[in-house]
N, C-alpha and C positions, 0 to 999 in steps of 0.2 A: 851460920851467918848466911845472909839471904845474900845474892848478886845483885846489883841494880842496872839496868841497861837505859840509857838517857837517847832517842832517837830524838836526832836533829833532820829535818827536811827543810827543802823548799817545796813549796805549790808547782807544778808542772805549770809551764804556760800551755794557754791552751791554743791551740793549729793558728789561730784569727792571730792571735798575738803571737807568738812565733813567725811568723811569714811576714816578710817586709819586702816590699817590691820597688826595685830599682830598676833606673832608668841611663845606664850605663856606667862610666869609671875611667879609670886612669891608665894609658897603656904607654912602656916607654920604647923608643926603637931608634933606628938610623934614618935620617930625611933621604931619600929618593930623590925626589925630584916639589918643587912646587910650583904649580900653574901659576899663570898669570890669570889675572881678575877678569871674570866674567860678568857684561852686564845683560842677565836678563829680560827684566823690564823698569820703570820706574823706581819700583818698590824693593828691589830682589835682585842681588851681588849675591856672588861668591867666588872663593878661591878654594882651590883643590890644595892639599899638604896628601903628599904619598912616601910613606912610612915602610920601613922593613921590619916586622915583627915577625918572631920563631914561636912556630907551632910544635915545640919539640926538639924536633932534628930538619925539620922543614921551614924555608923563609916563608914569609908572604908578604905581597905588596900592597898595602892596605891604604885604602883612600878616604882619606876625612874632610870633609865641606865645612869652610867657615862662610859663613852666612854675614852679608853686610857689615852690623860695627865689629863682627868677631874676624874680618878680616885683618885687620890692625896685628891681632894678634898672632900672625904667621909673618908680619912684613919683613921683618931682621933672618930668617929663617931661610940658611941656606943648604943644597947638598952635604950632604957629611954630617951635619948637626944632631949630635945626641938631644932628642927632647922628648919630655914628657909630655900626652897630649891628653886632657880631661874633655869626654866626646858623652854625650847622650845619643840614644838610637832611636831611630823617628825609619818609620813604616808605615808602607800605602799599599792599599791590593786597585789593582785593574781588573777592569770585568767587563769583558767584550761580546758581544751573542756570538751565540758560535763560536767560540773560542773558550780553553782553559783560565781560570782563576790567575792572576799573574800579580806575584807580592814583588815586590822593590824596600829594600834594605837603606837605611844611607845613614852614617855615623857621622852626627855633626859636631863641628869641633867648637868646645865654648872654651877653653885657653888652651897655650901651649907656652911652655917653658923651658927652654935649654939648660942642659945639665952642662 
C-alpha cells in the first residue's frame, strides 16, 4: 500500500506586500501635567498633554501636541488621569550652513480618552 502525502501551503507574500508602514499608534499612561493653549499665529493652536509612560523599568515624560480642533480633545483632562492617547509622528530636519543636520521629533495627538 502506497502512502499519500497531501501538501497544503500558502503563497509567501512577497517583501512589497508584507511591509506596511505606519504612522504611529496608541500609547496609555498617567497625565503629568497639561499646558494651557498656545496661540501661534492665525492659523496654528496648540496644547501640550504630558504623559508618563514606562519604558520597562524606567518612566518617561512624553509630550503630545494637539493641534487646533484636536485641542477639544484634552480640554476635560486633568493631572492623574489614566488615558489613552492615539498620536501620529510628524518630523522635520533643520539645515543650517555650517552647522550639523538637526531632526525635531513631535508626536501629535489626534484623540485622547480616559480610561
Amino acid at each position: 500500500m502506497k502512502s499519500q502525502f497531501i501538501l497544503y501551503y500558502k503563497p509567501l507574500k512577497t517583501i512589497t506586500m508584507a511591509k506596511t508602514q505606519t504612522n504611529g499608534g496608541d500609547i496609555s499612561g498617567k497625565v503629568l501635567h497639561v499646558e494651557e493653549p498656545q496661540r501661534i499665529n492665525d492659523k496654528f493652536s496648540k496644547r501640550v498633554l504630558i504623559m508618563e509612560v514606562f519604558d520597562g523599568q524606567y518612566a518617561n515624560e512624553v509630550p503630545f501636541e494637539f493641534v487646533n480642533a484636536n485641542m477639544d480633545q484634552i480640554k476635560a483632562v486633568r493631572p492623574d488621569d489614566w488615558v489613552t492617547v492615539h498620536y501620529a509622528i510628524s518630523a522635520r530636519k533643520q539645515e543650517k550652513e555650517g552647522q550639523p543636520v538637526r531632526r525635531y521629533v513631535t508626536l501629535k495627538g489626534i484623540s485622547c480618552y480616559r480610561e
